[in-house]
N, C-alpha and C positions, 0 to 999 in steps of 0.2 A: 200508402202513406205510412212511412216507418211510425213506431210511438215512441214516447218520449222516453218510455223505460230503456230501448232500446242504445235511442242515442247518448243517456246516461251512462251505462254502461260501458259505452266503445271512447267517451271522454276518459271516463275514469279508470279504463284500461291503457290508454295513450297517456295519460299523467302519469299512472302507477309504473311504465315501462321506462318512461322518461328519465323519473328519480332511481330506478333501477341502474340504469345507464350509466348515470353519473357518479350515483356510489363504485359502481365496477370500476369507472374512469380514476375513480382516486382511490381506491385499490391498488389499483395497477400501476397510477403512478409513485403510489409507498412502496413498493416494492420496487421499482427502478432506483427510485431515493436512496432505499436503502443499500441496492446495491451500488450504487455507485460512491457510497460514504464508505462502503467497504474495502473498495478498490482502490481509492485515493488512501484511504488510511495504509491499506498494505503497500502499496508504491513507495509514500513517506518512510516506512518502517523498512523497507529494501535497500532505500537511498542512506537512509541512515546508519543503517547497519554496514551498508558500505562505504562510509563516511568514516565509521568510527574503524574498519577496519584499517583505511587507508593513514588515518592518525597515527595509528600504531606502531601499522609499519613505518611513518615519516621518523617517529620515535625511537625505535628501536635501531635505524639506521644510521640516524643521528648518534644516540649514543655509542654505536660501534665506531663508526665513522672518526667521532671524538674525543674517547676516551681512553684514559692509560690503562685500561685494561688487558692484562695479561691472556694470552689466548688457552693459557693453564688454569684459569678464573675458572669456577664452578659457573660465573654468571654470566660469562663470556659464552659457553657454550648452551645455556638455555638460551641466551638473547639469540643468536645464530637460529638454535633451533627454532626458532619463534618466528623470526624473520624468514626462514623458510616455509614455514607452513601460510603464515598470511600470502606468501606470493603463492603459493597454490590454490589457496580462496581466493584470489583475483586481485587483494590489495593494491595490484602494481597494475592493472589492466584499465586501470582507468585515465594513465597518460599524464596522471598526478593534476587531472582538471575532479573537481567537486561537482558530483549530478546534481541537477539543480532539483 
């Protein structure tokens, strides 16, 4: 016949392993949390940045597009330049749709 010290012990072992578990358990799930708040915020900021890229370049073509600017304009050829470098970051790769 087991004693009682014994079966005290193997309780208070099974509870103690228990609450063990469960902290691990929400451990584990703050750190998916948190990666996952991480992931979403840089997605946002990728979208955005390519958002604002694409603005610019809408911009910048626009005002080539419509303005009496002379192509001997000092700001005739930064705007060009500018408008070439955003279609090399991809400004124009997006099909002129907004990633959502």
């Amino acid at each position: 016949m087991p004693n009682n010290t014994s079966m005290l012990l193997k309780a208070a072992t099974a509870q103690y392993n228990t609450e063990y578990l469960k902290r691990l358990q929400k451990m584990i799930d703050a750190i998916y949390t948190k990666k996952e708040g991480a992931n979403a915020r840089n997605n946002k900021l990728k979208k955005q940045k390519a958002l604002n890229y694409q603005m610019e370049s809408d911009r910048i073509n626009g005002i080539l597009a419509n303005s009496l600017l002379s192509q001997t304009h000092p700001n005739y050829t930064r705007l060009k330049n500018r408008a070439k470098e955003l279609e090399e970051l991809g400004a124009l790769a997006f099909n002129r749709k907004i990633p959502e």
